[in-house]
N, C-alpha and C positions, 0 to 999 in steps of 0.2 A: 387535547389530552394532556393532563400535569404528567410529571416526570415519573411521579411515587405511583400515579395511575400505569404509566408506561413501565416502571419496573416490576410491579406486579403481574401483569401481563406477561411479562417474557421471563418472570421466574429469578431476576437480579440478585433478589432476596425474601427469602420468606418471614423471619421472623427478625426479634432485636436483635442479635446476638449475630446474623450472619450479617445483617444489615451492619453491624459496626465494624466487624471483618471488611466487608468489603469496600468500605469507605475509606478506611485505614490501608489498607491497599492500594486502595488509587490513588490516596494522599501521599503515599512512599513513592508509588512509581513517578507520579507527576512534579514531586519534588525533584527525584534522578532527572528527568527528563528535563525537565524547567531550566537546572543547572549545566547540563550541557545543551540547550538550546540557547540561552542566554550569554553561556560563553562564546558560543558560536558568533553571535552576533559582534564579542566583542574583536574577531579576527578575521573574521567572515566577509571575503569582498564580494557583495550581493551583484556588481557591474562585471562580474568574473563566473557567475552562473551561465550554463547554458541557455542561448537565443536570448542572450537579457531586454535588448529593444523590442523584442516580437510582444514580449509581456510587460516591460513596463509599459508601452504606450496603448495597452488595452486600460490598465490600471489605471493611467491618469486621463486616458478617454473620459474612461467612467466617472473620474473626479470631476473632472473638467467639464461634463454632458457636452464633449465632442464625438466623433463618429473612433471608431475606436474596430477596424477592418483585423480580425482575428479567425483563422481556421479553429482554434478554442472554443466552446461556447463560454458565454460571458457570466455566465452566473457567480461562480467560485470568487471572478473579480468583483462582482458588486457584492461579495458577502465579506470579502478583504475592507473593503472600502467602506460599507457600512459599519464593519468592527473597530476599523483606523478613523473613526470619524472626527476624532480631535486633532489627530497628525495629518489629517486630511482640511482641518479647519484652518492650521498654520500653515499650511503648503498654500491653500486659495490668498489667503493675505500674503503672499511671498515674505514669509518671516522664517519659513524653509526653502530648502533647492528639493529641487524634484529627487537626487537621491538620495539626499536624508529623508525625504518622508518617502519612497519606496522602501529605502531600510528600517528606519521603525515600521513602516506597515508590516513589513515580512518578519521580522522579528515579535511582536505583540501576535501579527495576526495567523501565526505559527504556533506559537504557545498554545493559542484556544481551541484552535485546529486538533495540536495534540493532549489538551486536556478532554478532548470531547471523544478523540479517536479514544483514550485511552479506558473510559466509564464503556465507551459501547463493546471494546472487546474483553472487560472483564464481565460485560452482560451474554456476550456470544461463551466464553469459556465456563460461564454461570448453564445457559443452555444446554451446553453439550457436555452435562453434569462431568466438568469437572472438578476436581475437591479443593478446598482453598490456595495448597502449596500449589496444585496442578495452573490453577488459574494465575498465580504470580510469573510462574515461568512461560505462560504461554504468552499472556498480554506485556510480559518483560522482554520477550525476544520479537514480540510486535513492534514495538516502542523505541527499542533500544540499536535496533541493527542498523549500522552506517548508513546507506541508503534511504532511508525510513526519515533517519537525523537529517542526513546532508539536504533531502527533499526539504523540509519541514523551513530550512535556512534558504529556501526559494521560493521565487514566484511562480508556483507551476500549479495548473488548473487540477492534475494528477491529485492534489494533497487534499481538497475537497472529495474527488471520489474514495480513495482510502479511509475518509473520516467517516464517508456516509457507510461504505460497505458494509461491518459489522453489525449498523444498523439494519440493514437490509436482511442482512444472516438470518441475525434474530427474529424480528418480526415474521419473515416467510416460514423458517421453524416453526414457530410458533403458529400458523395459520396452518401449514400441513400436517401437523400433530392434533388440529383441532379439525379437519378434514377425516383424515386416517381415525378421528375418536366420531364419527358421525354427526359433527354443526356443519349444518350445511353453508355453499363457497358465502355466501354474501350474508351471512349472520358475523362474519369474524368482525370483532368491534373496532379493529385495528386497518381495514380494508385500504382506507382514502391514504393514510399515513404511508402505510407501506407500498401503496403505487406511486406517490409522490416522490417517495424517498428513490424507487429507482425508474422514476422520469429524469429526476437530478442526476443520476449515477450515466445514465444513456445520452443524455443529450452534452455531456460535457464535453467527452472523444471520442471516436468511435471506437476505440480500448472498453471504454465505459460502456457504449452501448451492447459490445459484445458479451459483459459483465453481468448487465442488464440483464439481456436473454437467456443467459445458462441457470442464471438464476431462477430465471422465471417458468425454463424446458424444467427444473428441480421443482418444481411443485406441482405441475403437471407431473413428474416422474411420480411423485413423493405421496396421490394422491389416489385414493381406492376406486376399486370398480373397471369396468371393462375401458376402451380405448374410447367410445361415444356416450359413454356416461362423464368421465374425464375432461372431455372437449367439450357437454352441453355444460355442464358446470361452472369450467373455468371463461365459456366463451364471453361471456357480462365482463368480468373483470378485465380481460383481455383488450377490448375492444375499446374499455376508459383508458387502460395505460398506454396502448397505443394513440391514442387522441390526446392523451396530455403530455405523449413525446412530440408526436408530428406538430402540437400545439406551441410547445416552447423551440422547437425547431425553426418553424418559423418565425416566431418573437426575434431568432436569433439572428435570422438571415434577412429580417427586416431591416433589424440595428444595427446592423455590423457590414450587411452586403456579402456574408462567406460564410458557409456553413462547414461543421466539423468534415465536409466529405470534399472540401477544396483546400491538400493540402498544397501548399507553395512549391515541395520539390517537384511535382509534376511539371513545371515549368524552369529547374535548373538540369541543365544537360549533365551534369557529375553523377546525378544521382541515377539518371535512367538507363543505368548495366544490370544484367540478369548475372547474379552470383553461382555461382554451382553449387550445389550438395552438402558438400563437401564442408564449407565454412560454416554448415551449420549442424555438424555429426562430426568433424575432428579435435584434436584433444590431445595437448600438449604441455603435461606439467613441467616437463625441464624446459622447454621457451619460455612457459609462462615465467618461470619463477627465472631466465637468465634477461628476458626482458619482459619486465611487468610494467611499463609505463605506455603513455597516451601512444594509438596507430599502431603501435611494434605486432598488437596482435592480429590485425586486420583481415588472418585470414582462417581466424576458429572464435565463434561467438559464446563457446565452452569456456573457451579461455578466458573470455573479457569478463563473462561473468563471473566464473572462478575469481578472480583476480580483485575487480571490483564490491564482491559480496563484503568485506571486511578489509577496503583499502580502498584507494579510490585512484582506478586506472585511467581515468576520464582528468584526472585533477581539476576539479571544481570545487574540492571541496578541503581537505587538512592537508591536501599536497599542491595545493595554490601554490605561486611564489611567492613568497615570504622572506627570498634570502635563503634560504639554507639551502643543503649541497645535492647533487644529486648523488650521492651514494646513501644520503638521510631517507631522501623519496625513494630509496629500490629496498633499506632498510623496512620502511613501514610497509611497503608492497611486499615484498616477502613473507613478512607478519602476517599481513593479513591471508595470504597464499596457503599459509599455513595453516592459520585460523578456518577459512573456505574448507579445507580438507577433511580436519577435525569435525567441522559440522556436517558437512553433506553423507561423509561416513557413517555420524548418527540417522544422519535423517533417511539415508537409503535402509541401514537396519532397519529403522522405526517404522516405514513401509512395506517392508517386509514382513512384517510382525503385525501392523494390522491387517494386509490383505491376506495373508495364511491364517487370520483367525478368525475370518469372515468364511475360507475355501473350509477349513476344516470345523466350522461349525455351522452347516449351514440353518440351524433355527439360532444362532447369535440373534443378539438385542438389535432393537431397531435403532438405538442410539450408538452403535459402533457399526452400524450403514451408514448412519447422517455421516459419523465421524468420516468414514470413509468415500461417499460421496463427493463430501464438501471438501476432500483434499486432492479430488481429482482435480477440481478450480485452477490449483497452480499452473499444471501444464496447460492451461487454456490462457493462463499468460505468455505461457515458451511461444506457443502456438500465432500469437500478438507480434513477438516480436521475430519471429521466420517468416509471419505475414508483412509484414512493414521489410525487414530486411532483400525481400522477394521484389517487393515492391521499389523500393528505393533504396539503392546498393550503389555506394563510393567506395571504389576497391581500394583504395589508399587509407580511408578511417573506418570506417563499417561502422559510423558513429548513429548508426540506428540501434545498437544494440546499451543500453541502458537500465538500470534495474529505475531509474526514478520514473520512466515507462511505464511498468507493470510494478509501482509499490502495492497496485491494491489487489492485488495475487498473493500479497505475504501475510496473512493473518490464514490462506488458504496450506501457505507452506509450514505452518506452526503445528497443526495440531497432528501429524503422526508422529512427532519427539514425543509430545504432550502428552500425547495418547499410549505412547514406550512406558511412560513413567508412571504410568496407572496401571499398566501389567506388570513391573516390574515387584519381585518381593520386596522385602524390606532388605535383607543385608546388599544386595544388588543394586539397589537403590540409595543405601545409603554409602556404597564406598565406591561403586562406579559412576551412576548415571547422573546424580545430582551432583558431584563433583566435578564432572564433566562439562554438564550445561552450566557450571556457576561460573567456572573457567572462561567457556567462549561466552557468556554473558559479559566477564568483565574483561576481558579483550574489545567486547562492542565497542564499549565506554570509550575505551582508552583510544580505539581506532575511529572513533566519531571527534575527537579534537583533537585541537591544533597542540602538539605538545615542541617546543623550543628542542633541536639538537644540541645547544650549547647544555640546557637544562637535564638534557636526558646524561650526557656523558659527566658532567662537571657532578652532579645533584650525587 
């Protein structure tokens, strides 16, 4: 299936005229995006990411065609390494060290990663008819939110399923819209694409796989007729995706010896504490914001994310050590503490405002259901990481809790702003809410790089 075939299908663009809109768009965002991904690279110490050896030496496994023993599935890595196949060509002739070609591979093969994430969610925001401006700011705050960045300046198997998801979006829309209009399940011309795409999505983590399923419960949701009309329908399709998971699942645990459901902490005694409740329902903005750096939060996973959504509490990422002081690093975490505030305030409004207009309309549009369906998703990433935190709990870091875990939850967290700004009138819109998200848009920026303390104070 060509691309122009694939956008046609999922409605990208109809005519000349949106087709150059939306090209020009994705050329603007990928520009922004290019420029601080590329800077990233040039400060970015890629041996200073989280589990760096667990991933590099699946990566150059792969290069290598040595055994390459990963709880990861390997896929994401051979699509690194097929994309880095020049830096992969100087690394075999040792005319590089193995972390200069990890770093360019992460660097070039990040770009692509986000040039590709970035076409599929201005195709999902295209879907979920929102109007040109709507779709800049949704797939702008996809793209552009530290986490999203700081991921992107990694080697993590994570960046592959955030790239595929929107894909995923799209195409299942798109089949249960063609369901709900009476084609029946196995006429959609798109069928094999779209189980494929979330065979990849499933078999990478078990994140993924869980990603997988909800998506897949939403077309069974999504689709008409009684409960055993639904199930003899979709049971065909069901029964291939499950065969092409259990399929590459094995591929995996053939090549590797470990599947995503062996992970390593099960065997470090740190990790095996049952946490209480408590750490993951308390909520402390004046800690947060008197110590917002690595551990301090250890015992509210509110907090860490607060903190880290727009800073980076974990410092892996623009609060590496670089030299500068710590009163620079509790400067940009405050920032960001602040930035956190400003947006979740929108975003609980903006929740609010679509599920009251779902209660008080009950014949509303089918497409402000999807909108609101597909924005439950998020919390099935909170749900990911109180699963994992439940599971493997170090009361001293609670470094299970991570947003570059569940990046591919955040294109789920976009659209009830997205969907504000489409209710919203025009004088409302134009002097609160677009000013608003343009502000924490360009804060993203600023808190996605490395900016010099001498530069910030002296400049």
């Amino acid at each position: 299936m060509t691309f122009h075939t694939f956008s046609n299908l999922t409605g990208a663009y109809d005519d000349r005229s949106v087709s150059k809109r939306f090209w020009l768009l994705v050329v603007l965002l990928a520009t922004i995006s290019a420029l601080v991904h590329f800077y990233a690279a040039s400060w970015f110490d890629i041996s200073r990411q989280h589990d760096p050896s667990k991933h590099f030496s699946v990566l150059t496994g792969v290069v290598n065609f040595e055994a390459f023993p990963s709880y990861n599935g390997p896929y994401y890595y051979i699509l690194v390494a097929f994309v880095s196949a020049p830096f992969a060509a100087l690394y075999r002739m040792h005319l590089i060290s193995e972390l200069t070609f990890v770093t360019l591979s992460v660097a070039w093969s990040g770009f692509v990663f986000q040039v590709v994430y970035i076409i599929g969610n201005f195709m999902f925001a295209r879907v979920l008819r929102f109007s040109v401006s709507e779709q800049f700011f949704f797939v702008a705050f996809c793209i552009l939110l530290p986490p999203v960045q700081r991921s992107f300046s990694m080697l993590r198997p994570e960046n592959f399923i955030l790239t595929l998801t929107p894909f995923a979006c799209v195409l299942l829309i798109t089949w249960w819209r063609a369901i709900q209009s009476g084609v029946p399940t196995l006429r959609y011309p798109a069928q094999y694409l779209t189980l494929g795409i979330l065979s990849l999505i499933a078999v990478q983590k078990v994140s993924g796989l869980l990603l997988a399923g909800a998506l897949w419960f939403f077309l069974f949701l999504c689709s008409r007729g009684s409960l055993y009309f639904r199930v003899r329908q979709l049971l065909h399709p069901t029964l291939i995706l499950v065969a092409m998971i259990l399929s590459l699942l094995t591929i995996d645990k053939l090549a590797s010896g470990v599947s995503i459901f062996e992970h390593p902490a099960n065997e470090q005694e740190d990790y095996l504490h049952t946490p209480s409740i408590s750490v993951f329902t308390s909520v402390s903005i004046v800690n947060a914001w008197e110590k917002p750096l690595r551990n301090n939060q250890a015992g509210s996973m509110i907090n860490i994310l607060l903190i880290d959504m727009f800073a980076d509490y974990w410092q892996y990422g623009i609060l590496q050590s670089h030299g500068q002081s710590a009163q620079w690093d509790m400067f940009r975490a405050r920032t960001g503490i602040t930035v956190s505030i400003v947006f979740f305030c929108i975003y609980f409004l903006s929740l609010i405002i679509l599920y009251s207009s779902i209660v008080r309309t009950p014949q509303c549009s089918n497409i402000l259901r999807e909108r609101a369906l597909l924005s439950t998703l998020f919390f099935l990433g909170i749900a990911v990481l109180v699963i994992a935190g439940r599971t493997y709990y170090m009361p001293t870091k609670f470094d299970t809790i991570k947003w570059e875990y569940i990046i591919m939850f955040i294109p789920f967290l976009m659209v009830p702003p997205v969907n504000m700004l489409s209710k919203c009138n025009n004088t409302l819109k134009r002097w609160i809410v677009i000013p608003a998200l343009c502000a924490v848009l360009c804060f993203a920026v600023l808190q996605s790089v490395w900016i010099s303390p001498d530069l910030a104070f002296t400049g």
